[in-house]
GUNU-43809 format. One record per residue (C-alpha): x, y, z; residue number from 1. Coordinates in pm, 1 decimal. Example, Ala and Ser with C-alpha at 12.3 -4.5 7.8 and 13.67 -1.06 7.14 Angstrom:
2
+----------+----------+----------+-----+
!        x !        y !        z ! num !
+----------+----------+----------+-----+
!   1230.0 !   -450.0 !    780.0 !   1 !
!   1367.0 !   -106.0 !    714.0 !   2 !
+----------+----------+----------+-----+
//
This chain:
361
+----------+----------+----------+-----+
!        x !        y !        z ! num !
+----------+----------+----------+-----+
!  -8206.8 !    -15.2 ! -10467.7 !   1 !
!  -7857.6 !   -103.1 ! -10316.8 !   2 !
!  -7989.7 !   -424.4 ! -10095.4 !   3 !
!  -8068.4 !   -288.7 !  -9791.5 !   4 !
!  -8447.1 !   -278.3 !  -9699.3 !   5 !
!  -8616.5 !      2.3 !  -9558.9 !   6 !
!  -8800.3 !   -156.7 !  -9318.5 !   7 !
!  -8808.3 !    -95.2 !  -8963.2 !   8 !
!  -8956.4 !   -292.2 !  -8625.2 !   9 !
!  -9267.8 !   -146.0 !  -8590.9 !  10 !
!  -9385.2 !    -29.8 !  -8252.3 !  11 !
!  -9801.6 !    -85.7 !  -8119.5 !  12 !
!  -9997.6 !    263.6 !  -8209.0 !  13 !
!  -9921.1 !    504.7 !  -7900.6 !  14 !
! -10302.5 !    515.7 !  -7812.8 !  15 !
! -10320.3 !    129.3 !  -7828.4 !  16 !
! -10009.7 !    165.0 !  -7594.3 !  17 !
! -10192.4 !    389.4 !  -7317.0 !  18 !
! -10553.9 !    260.8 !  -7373.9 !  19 !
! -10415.6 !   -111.0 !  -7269.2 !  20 !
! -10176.7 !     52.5 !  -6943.2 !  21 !
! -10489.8 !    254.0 !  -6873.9 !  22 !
! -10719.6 !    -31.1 !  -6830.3 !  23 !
! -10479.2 !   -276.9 !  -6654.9 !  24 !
! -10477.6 !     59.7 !  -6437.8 !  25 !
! -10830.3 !     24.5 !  -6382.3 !  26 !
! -10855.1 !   -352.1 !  -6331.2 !  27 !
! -10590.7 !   -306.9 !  -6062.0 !  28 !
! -10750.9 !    -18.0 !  -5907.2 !  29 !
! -11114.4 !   -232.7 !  -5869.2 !  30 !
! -10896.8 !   -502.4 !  -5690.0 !  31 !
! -10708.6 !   -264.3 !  -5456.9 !  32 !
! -11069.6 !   -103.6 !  -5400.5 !  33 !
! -11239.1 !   -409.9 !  -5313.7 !  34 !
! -11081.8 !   -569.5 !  -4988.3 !  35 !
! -11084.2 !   -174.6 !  -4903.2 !  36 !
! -11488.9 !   -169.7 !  -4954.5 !  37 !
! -11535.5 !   -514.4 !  -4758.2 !  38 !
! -11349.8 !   -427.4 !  -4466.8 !  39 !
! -11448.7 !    -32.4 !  -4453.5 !  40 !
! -11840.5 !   -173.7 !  -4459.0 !  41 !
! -11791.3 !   -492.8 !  -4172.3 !  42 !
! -11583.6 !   -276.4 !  -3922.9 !  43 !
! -11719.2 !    118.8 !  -3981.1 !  44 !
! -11346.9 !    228.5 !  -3903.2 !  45 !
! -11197.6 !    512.3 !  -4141.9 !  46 !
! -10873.1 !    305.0 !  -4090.7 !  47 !
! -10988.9 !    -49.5 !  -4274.0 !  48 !
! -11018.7 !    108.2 !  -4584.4 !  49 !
! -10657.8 !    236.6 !  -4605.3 !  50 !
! -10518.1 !    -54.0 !  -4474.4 !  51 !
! -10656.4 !   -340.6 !  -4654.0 !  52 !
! -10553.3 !   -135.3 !  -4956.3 !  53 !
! -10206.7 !   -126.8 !  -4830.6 !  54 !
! -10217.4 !   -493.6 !  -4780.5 !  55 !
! -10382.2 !   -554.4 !  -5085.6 !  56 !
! -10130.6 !   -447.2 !  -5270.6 !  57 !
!  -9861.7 !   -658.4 !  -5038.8 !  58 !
! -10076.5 !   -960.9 !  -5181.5 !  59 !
! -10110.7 !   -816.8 !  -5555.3 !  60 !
!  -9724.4 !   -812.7 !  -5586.1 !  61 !
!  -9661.3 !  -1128.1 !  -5397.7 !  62 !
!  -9844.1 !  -1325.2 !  -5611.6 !  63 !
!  -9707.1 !  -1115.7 !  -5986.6 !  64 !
!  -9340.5 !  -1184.7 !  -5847.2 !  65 !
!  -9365.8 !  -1500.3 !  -5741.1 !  66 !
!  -9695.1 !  -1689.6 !  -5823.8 !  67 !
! -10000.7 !  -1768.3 !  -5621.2 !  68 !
!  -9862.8 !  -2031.1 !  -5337.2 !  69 !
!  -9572.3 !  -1725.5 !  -5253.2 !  70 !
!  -9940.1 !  -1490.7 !  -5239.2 !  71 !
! -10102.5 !  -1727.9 !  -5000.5 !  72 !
!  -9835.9 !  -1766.9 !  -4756.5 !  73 !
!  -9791.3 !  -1367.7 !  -4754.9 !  74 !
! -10145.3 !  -1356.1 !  -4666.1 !  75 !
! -10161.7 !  -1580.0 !  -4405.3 !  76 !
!  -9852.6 !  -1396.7 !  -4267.7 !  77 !
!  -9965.9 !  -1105.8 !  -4286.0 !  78 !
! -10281.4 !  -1173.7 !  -4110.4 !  79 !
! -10074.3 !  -1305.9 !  -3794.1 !  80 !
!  -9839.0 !  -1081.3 !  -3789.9 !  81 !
! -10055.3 !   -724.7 !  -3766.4 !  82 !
! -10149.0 !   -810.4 !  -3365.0 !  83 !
!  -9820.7 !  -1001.8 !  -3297.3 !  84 !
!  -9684.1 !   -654.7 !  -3429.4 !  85 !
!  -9932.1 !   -436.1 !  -3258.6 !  86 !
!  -9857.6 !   -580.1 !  -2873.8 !  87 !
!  -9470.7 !   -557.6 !  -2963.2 !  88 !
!  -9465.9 !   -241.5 !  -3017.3 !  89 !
!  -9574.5 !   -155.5 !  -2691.3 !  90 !
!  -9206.1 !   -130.8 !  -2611.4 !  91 !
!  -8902.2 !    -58.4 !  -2801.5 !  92 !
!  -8695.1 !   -378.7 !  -2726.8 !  93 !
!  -8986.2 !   -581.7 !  -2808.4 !  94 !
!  -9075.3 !   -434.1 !  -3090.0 !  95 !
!  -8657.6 !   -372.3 !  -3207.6 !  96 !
!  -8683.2 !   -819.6 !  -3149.2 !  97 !
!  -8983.8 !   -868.8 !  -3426.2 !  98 !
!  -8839.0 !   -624.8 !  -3674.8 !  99 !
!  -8537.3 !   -832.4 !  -3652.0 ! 100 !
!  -8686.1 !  -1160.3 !  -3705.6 ! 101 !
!  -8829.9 !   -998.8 !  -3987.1 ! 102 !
!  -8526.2 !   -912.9 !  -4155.5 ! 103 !
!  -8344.2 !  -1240.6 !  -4091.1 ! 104 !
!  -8673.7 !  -1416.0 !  -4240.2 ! 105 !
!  -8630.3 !  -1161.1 !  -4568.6 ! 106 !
!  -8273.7 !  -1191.5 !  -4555.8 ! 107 !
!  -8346.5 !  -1578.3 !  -4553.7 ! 108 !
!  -8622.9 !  -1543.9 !  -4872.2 ! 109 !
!  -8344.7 !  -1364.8 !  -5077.6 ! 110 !
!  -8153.2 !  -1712.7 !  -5152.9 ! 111 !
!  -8469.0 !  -1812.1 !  -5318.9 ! 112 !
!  -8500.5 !  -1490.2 !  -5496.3 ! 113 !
!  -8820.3 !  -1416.7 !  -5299.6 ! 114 !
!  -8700.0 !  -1113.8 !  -5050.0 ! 115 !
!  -8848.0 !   -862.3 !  -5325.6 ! 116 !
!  -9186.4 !  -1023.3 !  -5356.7 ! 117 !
!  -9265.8 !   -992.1 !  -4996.4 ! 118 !
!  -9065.4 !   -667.6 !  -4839.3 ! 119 !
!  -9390.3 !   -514.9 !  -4856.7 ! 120 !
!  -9498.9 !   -736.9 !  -4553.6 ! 121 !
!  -9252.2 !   -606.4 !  -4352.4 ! 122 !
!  -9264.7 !   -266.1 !  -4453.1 ! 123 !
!  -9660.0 !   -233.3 !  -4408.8 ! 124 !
!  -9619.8 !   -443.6 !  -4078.8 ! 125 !
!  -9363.1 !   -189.8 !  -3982.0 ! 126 !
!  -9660.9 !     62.0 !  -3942.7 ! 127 !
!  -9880.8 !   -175.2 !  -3717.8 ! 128 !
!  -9527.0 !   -243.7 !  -3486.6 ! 129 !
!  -9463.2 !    154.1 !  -3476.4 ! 130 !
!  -9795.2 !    365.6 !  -3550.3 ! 131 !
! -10112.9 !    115.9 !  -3530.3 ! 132 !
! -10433.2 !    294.3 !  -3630.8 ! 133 !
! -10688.2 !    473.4 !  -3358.1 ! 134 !
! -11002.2 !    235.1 !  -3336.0 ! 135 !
! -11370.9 !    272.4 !  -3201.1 ! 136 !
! -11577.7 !    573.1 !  -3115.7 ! 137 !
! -11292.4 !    766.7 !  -2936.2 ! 138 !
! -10996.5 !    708.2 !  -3189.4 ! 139 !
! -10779.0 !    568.3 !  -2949.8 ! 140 !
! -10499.3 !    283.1 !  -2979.2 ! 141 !
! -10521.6 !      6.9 !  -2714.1 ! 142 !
! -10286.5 !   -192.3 !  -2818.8 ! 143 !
! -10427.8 !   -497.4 !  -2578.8 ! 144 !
! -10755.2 !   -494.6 !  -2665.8 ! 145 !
! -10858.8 !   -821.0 !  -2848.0 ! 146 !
! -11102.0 !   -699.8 !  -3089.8 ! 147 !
! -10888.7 !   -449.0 !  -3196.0 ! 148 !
! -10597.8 !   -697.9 !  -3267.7 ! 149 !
! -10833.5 !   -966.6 !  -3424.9 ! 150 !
! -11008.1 !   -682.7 !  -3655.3 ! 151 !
! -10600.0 !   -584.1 !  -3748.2 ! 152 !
! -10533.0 !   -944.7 !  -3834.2 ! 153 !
! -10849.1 !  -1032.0 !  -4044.2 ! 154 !
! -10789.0 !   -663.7 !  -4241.4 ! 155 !
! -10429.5 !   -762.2 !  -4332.0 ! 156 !
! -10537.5 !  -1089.2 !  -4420.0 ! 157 !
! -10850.6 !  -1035.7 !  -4628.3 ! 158 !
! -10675.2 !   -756.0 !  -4798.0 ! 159 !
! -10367.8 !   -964.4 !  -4916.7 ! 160 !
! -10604.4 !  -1274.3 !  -4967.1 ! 161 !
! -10824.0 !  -1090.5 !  -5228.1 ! 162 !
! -10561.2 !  -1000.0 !  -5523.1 ! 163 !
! -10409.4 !  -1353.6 !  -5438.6 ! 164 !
! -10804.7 !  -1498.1 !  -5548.6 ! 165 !
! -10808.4 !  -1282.0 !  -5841.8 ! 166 !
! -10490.5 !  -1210.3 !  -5970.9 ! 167 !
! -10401.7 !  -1613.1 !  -6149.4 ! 168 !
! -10670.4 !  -1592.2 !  -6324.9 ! 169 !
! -10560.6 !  -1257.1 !  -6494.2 ! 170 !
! -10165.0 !  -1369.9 !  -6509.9 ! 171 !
! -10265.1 !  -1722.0 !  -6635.9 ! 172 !
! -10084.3 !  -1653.8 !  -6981.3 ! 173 !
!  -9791.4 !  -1468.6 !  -6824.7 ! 174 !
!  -9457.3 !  -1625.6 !  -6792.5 ! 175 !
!  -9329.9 !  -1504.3 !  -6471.0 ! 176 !
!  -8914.1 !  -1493.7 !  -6510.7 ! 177 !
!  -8736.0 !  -1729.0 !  -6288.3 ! 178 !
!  -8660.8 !  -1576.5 !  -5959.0 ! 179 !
!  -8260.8 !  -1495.1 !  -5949.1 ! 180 !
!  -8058.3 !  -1661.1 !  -5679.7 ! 181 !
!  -7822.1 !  -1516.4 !  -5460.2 ! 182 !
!  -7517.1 !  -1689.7 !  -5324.8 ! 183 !
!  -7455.7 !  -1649.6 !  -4906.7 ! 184 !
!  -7163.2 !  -1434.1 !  -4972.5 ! 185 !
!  -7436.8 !  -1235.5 !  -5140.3 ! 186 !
!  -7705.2 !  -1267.0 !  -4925.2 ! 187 !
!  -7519.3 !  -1264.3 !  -4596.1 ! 188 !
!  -7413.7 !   -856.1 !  -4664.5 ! 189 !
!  -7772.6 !   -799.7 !  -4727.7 ! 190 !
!  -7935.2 !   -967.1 !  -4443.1 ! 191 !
!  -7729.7 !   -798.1 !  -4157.0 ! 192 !
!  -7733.6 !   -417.2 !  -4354.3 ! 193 !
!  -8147.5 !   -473.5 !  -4315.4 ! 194 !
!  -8102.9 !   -648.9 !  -3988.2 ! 195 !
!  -7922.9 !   -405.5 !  -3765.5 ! 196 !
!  -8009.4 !    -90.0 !  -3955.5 ! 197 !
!  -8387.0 !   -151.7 !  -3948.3 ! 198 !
!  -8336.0 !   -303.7 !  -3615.3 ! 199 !
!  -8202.2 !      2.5 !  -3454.6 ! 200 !
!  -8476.0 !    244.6 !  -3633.3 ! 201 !
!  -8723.3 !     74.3 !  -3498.0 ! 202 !
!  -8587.0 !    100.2 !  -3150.3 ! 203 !
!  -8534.3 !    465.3 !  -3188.2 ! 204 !
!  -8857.7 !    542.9 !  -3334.1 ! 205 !
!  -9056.8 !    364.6 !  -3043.3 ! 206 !
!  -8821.3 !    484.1 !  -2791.4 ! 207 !
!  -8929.8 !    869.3 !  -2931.1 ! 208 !
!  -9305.9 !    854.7 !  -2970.0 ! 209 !
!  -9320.8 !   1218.0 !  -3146.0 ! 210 !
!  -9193.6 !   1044.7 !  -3472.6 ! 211 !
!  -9484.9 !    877.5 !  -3530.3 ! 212 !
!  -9371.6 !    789.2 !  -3891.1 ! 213 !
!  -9089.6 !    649.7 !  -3809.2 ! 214 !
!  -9219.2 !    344.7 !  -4020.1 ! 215 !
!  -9101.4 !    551.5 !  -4271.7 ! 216 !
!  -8750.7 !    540.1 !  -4192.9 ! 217 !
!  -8737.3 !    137.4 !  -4248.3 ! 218 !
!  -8933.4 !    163.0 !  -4485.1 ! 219 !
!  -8664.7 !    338.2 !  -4694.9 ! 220 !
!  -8411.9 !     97.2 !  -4529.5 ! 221 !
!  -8542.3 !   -212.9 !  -4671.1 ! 222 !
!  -8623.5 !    -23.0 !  -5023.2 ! 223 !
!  -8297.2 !     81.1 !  -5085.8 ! 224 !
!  -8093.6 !   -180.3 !  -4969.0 ! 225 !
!  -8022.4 !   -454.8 !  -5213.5 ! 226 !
!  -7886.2 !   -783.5 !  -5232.2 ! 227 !
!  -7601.7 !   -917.7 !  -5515.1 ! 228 !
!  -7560.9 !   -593.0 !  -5701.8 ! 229 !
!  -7552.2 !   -422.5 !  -5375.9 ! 230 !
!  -7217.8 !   -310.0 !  -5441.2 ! 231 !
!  -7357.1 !    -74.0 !  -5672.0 ! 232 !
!  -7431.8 !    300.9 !  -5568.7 ! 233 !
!  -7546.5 !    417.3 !  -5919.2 ! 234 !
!  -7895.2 !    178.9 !  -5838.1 ! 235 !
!  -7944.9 !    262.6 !  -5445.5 ! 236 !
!  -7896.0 !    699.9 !  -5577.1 ! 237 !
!  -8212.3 !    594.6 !  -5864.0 ! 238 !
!  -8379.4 !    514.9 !  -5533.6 ! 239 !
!  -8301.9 !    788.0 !  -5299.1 ! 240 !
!  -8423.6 !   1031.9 !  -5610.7 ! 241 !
!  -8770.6 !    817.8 !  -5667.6 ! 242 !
!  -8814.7 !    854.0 !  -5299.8 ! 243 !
!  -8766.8 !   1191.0 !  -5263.4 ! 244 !
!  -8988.5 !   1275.7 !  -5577.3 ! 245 !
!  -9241.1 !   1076.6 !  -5414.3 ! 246 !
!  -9185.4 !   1312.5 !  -5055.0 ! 247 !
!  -9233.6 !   1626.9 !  -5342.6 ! 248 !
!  -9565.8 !   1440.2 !  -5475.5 ! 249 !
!  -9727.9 !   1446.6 !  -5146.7 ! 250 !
!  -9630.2 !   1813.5 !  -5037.8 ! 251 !
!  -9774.8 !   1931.9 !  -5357.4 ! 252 !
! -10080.1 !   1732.8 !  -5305.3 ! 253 !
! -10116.5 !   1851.7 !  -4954.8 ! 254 !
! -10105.4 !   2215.3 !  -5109.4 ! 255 !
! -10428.6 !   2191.6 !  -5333.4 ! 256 !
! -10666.1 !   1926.7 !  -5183.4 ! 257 !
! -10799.5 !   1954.4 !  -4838.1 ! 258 !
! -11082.9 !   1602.6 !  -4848.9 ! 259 !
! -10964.8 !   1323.2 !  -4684.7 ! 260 !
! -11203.8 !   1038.4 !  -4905.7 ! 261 !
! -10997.9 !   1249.1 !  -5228.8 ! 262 !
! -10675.1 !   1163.1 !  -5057.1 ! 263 !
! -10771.4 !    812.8 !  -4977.0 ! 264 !
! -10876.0 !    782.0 !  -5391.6 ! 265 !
! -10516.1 !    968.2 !  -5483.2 ! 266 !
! -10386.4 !    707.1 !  -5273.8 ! 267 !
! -10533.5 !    407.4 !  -5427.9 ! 268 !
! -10474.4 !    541.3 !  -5780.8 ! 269 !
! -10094.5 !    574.7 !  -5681.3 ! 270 !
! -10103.7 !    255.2 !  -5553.3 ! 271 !
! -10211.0 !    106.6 !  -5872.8 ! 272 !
!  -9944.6 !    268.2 !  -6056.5 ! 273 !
!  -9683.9 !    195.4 !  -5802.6 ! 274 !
!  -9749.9 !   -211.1 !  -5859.9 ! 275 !
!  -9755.3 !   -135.1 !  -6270.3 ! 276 !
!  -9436.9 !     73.2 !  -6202.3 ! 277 !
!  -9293.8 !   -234.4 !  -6012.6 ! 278 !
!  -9278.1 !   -480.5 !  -6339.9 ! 279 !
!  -9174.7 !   -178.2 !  -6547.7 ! 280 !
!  -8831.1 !    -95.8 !  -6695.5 ! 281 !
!  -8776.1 !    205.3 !  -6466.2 ! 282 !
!  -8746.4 !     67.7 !  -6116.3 ! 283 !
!  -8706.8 !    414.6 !  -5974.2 ! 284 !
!  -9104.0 !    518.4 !  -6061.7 ! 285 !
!  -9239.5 !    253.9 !  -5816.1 ! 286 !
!  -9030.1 !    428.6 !  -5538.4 ! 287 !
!  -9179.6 !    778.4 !  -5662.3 ! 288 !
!  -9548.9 !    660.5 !  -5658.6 ! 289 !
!  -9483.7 !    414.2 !  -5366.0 ! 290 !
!  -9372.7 !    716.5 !  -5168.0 ! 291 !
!  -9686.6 !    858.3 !  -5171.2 ! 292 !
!  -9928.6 !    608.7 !  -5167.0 ! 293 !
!  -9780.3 !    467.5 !  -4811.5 ! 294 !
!  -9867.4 !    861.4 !  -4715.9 ! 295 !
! -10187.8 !    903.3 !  -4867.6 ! 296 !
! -10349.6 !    574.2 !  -4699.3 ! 297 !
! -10206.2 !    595.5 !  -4347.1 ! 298 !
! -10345.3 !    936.4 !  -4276.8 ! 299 !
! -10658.3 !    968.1 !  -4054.4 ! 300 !
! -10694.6 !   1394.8 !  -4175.8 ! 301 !
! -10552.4 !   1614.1 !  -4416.8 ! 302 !
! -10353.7 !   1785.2 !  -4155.1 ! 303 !
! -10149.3 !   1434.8 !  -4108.5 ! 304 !
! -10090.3 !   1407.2 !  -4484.3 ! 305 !
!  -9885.8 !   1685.8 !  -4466.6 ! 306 !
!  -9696.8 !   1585.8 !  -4150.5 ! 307 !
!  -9631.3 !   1218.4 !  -4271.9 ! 308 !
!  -9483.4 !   1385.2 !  -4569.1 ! 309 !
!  -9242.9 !   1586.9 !  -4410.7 ! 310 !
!  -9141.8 !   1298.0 !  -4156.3 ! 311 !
!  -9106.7 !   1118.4 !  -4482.4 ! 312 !
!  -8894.0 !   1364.0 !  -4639.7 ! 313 !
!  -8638.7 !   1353.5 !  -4376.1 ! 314 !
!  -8655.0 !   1006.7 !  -4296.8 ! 315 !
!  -8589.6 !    943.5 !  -4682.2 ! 316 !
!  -8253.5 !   1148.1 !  -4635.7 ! 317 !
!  -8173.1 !    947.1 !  -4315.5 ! 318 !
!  -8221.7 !    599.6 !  -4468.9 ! 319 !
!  -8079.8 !    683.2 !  -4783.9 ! 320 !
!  -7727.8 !    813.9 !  -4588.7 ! 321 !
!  -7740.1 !    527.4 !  -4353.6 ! 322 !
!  -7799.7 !    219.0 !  -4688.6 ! 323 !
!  -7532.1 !    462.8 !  -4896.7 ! 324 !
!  -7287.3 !    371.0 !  -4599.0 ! 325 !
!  -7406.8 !      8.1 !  -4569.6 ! 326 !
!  -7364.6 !     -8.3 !  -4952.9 ! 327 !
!  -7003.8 !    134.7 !  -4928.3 ! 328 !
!  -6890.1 !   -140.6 !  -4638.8 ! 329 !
!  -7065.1 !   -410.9 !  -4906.6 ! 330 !
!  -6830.9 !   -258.8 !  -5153.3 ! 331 !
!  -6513.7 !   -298.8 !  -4928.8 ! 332 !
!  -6644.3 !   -634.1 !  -4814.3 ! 333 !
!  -6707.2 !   -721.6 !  -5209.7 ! 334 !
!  -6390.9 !   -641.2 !  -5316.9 ! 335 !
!  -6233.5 !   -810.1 !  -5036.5 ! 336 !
!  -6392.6 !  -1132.9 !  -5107.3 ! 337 !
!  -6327.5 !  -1134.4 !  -5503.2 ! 338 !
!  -5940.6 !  -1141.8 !  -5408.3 ! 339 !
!  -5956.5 !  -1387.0 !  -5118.1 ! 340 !
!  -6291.6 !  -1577.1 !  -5119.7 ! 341 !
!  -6421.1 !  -1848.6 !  -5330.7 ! 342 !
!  -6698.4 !  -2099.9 !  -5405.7 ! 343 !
!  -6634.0 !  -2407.6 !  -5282.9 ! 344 !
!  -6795.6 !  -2722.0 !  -5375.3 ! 345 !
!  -7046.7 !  -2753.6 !  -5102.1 ! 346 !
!  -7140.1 !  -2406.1 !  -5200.2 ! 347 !
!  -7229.2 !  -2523.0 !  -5555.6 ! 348 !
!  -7408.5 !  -2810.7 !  -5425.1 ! 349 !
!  -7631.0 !  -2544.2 !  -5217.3 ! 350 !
!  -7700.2 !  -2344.0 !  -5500.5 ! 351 !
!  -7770.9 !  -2623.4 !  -5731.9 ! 352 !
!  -8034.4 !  -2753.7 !  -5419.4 ! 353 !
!  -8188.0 !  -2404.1 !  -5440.7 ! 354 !
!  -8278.7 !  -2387.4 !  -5795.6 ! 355 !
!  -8465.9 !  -2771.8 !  -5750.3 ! 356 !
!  -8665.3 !  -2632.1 !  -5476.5 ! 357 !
!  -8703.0 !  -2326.8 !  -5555.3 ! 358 !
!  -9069.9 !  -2292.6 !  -5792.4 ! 359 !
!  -9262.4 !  -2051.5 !  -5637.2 ! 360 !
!  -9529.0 !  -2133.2 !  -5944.9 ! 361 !
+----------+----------+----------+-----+
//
């Protein structure tokens, strides 16, 4: 023997590996079901069923990121939001106005480290500004009428609520990581790239009614920009590629399977690995199966599946050109400020207030 030993770090069994990621699958796929179940039985819509799913999972990551009080106040947002969203959307300056308070309230959370834990909330209440669901006997959208927008609100809400119930007493021997903090020079690039590029989409999109998906196209906006390593193109191209794998899942999909309830369950299992994909080490999966699963639980027929994919498809190219650009200027603007800016002290003293405040345990 010359000394050295022989042993190596040994890894869990493969089929231990995949038997625990299978059920943590199946635990999050009963949670996304449920607020689905509740709301499809109390309102008889098609809709509630694929929209407290989508909230659901707005709630199941709010409160993984950033712990249960973050999950609470997401819900509660959520919930006031959807009609608030729904009457702005009736035209395009009003509706252009709430997506930008939306981004200047995410561009806000991303001091605290929080813009990533609740994106989804503007993302999914980008559908209910620009494409609410048809409601009642006729399938129609009334965008005034007040049981509509209180049903909207209590969906949202109960569907984000649920996971937030659940989900600490599952997590309560996880150590969530500190949430990072960004400085204002970081922070400011980010919040006006998601400001006036989602701003103007939304505009556009409600000012042309035929691209009903145009959620789609902010969407992608406020997925592929980021905030202190936005400089960075190498990250925002993983992005663009999960996206547009997740545009090639759904037009595949739309090719072999022609039931809508199968769609909705494709949906809700791509949902469930879209949130496991979102803690993972390979960021650019939850934008593949995130891609899809906005798709697969927004369409009222088969037929639509296939059109929201292809809106998606292009949209995807749109928004990725549009947050490649934005990520360029960030890279001028970075470089600019690392020969002439600086921290000063009252900018230390910020940061140093943020990380006393900032607990979203």
């Amino acid at each position: 023997m010359n000394g050295t030993s022989d042993a190596t770090p040994t890894r869990p069994p493969l089929m231990k590996s995949l038997l625990r990621r299978l059920v943590i699958a199946l635990i999050l796929a009963v949670i996304l079901a449920i607020p689905a179940v509740i709301m499809s039985l109390l309102t008889n819509e098609p809709a509630a069923s694929g929209w407290a799913s989508m909230a659901a999972i707005g709630g199941l990551v709010a409160v993984a990121a950033a712990g249960p009080r973050i999950g609470v106040i997401t819900a509660i947002v959520m919930g006031l939001l959807a009609p608030v969203s729904i009457i702005a959307g009736q035209t395009p300056i009003t509706g252009a106005a709430l997506m930008a308070l939306m981004c200047l309230m995410l561009g806000r959370l991303s001091r605290f480290g929080l813009h990533r834990a609740t994106v989804l909330v503007v993302i999914f209440i980008a559908w209910t500004l620009i494409a609410p669901p048809p409601w009642g006997p006729t399938e129609s959208v009334v965008r005034t009428d007040e049981t509509y927008l209180a049903w909207m609100g209590a969906i949202f809400f109960v569907g984000a609520l649920v996971p937030v119930l659940i989900m600490p007493f599952l997590l309560r021997k996880m150590k969530r990581p500190a949430p990072v903090l960004h400085t204002r020079d970081e922070a400011v690039p980010y919040t006006v790239s998601i400001t006036v590029l989602a701003t103007i989409s939304t505009y556009y999109v409600l000012a042309n009614p035929t691209d009903f998906a145009g959620a789609f196209l902010v969407a992608t906006i406020l997925v592929l920009t980021q905030v202190g390593e936005a400089a960075v193109l190498k990250p925002t191209i993983y992005r663009v590629i999960g996206t547009i794998l997740g545009s090639t899942i759904v037009v595949l999909i739309v090719a072999q399977i022609h039931s809508l309830p199968v769609v909705y369950l494709i949906g809700l299992i791509l949902g469930t690995a879209a949130v496991i994909a979102k803690f993972g080490p390979h960021p650019w999966l939850y934008y593949t199966f995130i891609t899809p699963t906005a798709v697969f639980l927004n369409a009222l027929s088969v037929q639509q599946v296939g059109e929201l994919g292809e809106q998606r498809l292009v949209d995807n190219i749109v928004g990725a050109v549009l947050v490649l650009i934005a990520a360029g200027l960030t890279i001028a603007y970075s470089q600019w400020h690392a020969k002439h800016g600086h921290i000063d002290a009252a900018e230390q003293a910020e940061q140093q207030k943020l990380l006393s405040l900032t607990d979203p345990r």
